[in-house]
Structures are given as structure tokens and as C-alpha cells.
C-alpha positions as a Python dict, from the first residue, in 0.01 Angstrom:
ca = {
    (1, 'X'): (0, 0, 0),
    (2, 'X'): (146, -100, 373),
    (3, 'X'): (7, -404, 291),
    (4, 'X'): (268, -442, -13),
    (5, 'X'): (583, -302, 188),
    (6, 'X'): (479, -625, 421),
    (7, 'X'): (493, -830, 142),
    (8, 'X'): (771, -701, 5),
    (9, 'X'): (929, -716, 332),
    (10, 'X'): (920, -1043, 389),
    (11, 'X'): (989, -1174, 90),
    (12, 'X'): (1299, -1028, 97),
    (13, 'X'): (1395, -1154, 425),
    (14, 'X'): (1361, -1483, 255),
    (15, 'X'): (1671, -1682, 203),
    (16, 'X'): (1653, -1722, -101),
    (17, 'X'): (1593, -1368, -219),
    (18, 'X'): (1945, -1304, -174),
    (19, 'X'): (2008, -1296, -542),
    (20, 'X'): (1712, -1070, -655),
    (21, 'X'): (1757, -765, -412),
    (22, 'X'): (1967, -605, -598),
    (23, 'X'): (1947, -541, -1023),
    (24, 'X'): (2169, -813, -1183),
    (25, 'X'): (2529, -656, -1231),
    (26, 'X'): (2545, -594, -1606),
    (27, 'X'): (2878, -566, -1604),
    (28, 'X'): (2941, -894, -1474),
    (29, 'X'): (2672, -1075, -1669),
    (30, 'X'): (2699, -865, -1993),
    (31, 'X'): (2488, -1065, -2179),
    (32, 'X'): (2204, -1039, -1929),
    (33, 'X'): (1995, -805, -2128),
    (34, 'X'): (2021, -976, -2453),
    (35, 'X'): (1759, -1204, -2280),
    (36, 'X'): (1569, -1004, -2006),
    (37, 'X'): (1449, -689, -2213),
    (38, 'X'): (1251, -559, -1904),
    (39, 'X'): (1467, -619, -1550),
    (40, 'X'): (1344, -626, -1212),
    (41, 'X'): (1457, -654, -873),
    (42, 'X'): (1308, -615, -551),
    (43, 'X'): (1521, -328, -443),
    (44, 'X'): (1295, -179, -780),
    (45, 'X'): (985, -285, -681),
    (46, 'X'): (1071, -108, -316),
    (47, 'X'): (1117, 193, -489),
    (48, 'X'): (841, 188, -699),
    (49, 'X'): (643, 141, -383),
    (50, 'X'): (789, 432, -217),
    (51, 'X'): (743, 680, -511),
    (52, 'X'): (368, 525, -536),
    (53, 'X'): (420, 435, -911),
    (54, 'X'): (172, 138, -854),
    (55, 'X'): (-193, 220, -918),
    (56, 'X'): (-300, -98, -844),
    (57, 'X'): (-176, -389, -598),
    (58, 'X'): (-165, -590, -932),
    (59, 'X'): (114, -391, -1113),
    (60, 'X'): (273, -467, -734),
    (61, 'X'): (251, -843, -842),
    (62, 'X'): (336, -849, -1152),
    (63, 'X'): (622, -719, -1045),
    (64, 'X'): (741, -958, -847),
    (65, 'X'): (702, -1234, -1029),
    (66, 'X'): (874, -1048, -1322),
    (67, 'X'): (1157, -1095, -1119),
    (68, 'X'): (1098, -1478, -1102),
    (69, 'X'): (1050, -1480, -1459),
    (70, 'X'): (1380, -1295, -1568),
    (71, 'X'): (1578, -1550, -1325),
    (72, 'X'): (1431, -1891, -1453),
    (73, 'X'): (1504, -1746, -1850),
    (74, 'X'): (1862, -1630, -1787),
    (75, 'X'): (1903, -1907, -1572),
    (76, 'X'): (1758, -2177, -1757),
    (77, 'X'): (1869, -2493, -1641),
    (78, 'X'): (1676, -2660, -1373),
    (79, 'X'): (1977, -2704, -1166),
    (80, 'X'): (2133, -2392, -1164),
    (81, 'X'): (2103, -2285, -809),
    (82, 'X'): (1989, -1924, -921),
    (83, 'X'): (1715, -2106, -1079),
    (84, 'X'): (1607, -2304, -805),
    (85, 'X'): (1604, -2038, -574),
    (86, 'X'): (1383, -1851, -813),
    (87, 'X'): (1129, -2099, -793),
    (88, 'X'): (1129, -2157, -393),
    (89, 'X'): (1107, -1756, -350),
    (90, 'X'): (872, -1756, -603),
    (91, 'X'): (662, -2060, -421),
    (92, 'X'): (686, -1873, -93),
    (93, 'X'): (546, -1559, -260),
    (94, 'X'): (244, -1702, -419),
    (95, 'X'): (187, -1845, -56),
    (96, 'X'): (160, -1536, 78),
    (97, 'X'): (-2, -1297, -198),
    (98, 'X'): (-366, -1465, -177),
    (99, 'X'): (-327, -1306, 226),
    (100, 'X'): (-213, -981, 65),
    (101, 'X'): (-489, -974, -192),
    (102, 'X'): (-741, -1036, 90),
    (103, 'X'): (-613, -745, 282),
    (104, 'X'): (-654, -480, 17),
    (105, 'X'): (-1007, -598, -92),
    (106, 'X'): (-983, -896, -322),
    (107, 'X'): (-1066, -688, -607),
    (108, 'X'): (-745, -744, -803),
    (109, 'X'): (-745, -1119, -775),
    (110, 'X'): (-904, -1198, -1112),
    (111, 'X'): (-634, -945, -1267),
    (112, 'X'): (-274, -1089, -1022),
    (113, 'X'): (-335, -1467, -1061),
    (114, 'X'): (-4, -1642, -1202),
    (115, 'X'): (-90, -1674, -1515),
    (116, 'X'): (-111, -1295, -1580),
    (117, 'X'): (310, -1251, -1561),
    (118, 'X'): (296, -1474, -1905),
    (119, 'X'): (102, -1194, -2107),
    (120, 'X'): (396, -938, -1941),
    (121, 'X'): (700, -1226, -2012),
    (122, 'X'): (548, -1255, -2360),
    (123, 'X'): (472, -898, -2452),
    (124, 'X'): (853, -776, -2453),
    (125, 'X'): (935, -828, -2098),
    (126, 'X'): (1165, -1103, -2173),
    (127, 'X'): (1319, -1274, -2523),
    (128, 'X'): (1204, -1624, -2531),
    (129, 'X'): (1542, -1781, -2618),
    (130, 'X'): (1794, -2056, -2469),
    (131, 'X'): (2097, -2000, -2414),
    (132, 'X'): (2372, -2241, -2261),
    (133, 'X'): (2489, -2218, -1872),
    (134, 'X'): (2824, -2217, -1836),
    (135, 'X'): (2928, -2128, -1517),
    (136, 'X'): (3324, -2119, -1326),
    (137, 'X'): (3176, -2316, -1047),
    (138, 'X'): (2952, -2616, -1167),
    (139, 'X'): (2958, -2760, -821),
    (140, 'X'): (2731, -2445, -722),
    (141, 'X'): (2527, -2463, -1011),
    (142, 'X'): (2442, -2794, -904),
    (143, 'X'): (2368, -2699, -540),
    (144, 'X'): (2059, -2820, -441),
    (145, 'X'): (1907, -2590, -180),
    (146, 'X'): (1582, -2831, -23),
    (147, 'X'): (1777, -2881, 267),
    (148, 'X'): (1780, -2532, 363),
    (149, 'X'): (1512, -2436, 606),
    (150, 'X'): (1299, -2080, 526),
    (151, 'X'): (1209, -1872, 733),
}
């Protein structure tokens, strides 16, 4: 799985993956869980990697874009900055996974294509509610974050 630490590795050095490297602060966001039942961050996924608790580059995957999927339910509206950051990590991910897939044989693509995190997001991962932003700082929920260059 060296090929997954890369991944993981540079997705995190991503801009905008800032917010997911670390679980979400419960105690700051106490009602986080009441709508993401199954939480992941890429701090998580690291050590999940390290303590080889993926059997297949897949569960590695689904991972990831479990983390996407929390983020763009708990942050709902299109232009909370947390949201849009979600879906430009999550854009620069899927970029690079079709390389990663290639590199450990190809014989998990049919089982890690996007739509696959849907089945996980609808099986208990997350509660498929809405819930109202309100946020001290509407200025930054309205950021908009295009002009920021990736790296």
C-alpha cells in the first residue's frame, strides 16, 4: 500500500485539505454527529494505513471520499467554504486515484468508482437530513476559494 501513503500524501498537502486532517472537534461542533454517523478524516485513514486495516485499495477509497461526503452533508450549503473545499479536494482526488488504481493492478476499479461511496453514505454512514448553516462569520462562509491556486 506505498502506493496509498502517496496518495494520501498528497492529498493532504493539498490546500484545501486543511479542514479534513484532523477529526471534526465534537466539542466545538456538538451537533456534528447527529448527521455524520460514521466520521472520517485523513489523519484516520493514515492510520488505518499504517496498522494495515485495509484489505483492499478500495476500502482505501472509500475512505476518502467518506470524508468528502461527511463535509458536503454537515456543510450543506453550496457556499459554505467548508463545502467548497470539499468538493475541489475531492475533484483533485478523483484526478489522481485512476493513477493510483493503475499502480496497484486495476483490479479494484470496477469496485472504487464514485458512485460506490453512495451505497456507504446510504447504508448508515451518514443521516440524510438538512439542517440550516448558521455560522459567526458569514463573510467566510461565503468565501469563494477558485482564485486560489493548488498545488
Amino acid at each position: 500500500m506505498s502506493h496509498a501513503r502517496h496518495l494520501l500524501n498528497t492529498v493532504s498537502s493539498h490546500h484545501c485539505a486543511i479542514p479534513f486532517l484532523e477529526p471534526v472537534d465534537s466539542r466545538r461542533f456538538t451537533d456534528y454527529r447527529q448527521y455524520v454517523k460514521q466520521p472520517m478524516d485523513l489523519s484516520s485513514v493514515l492510520m488505518k494505513l499504517e496498522t494495515s486495516q485495509y484489505i483492499a485499495p478500495a476500502d482505501f477509497i472509500l475512505d476518502i471520499r467518506l470524508i468528502f461526503s461527511n463535509s458536503k452533508l454537515y456543510n450543506s450549503h453550496p457556499k459554505n467554504q467548508i463545502h467548497q473545499m470539499a468538493i475541489k479536494l475531492e475533484d483533485y482526488f478523483e484526478e489522481h486515484v485512476v493513477r493510483f488504481l493503475t499502480q496497484c493492478g486495476g483490479t479494484e476499479m470496477k469496485y472504487a468508482t464514485r458512485g460506490a461511496i453512495s451505497k456507504v453514505a446510504s447504508s448508515a454512514a451518514c443521516t440524510p437530513t438538512k439542517r440550516k448553516i448558521s455560522s459567526s462569520n458569514e463573510e467566510e462562509d461565503e468565501a469563494d476559494i477558485d482564485d486560489e491556486e493548488e498545488e
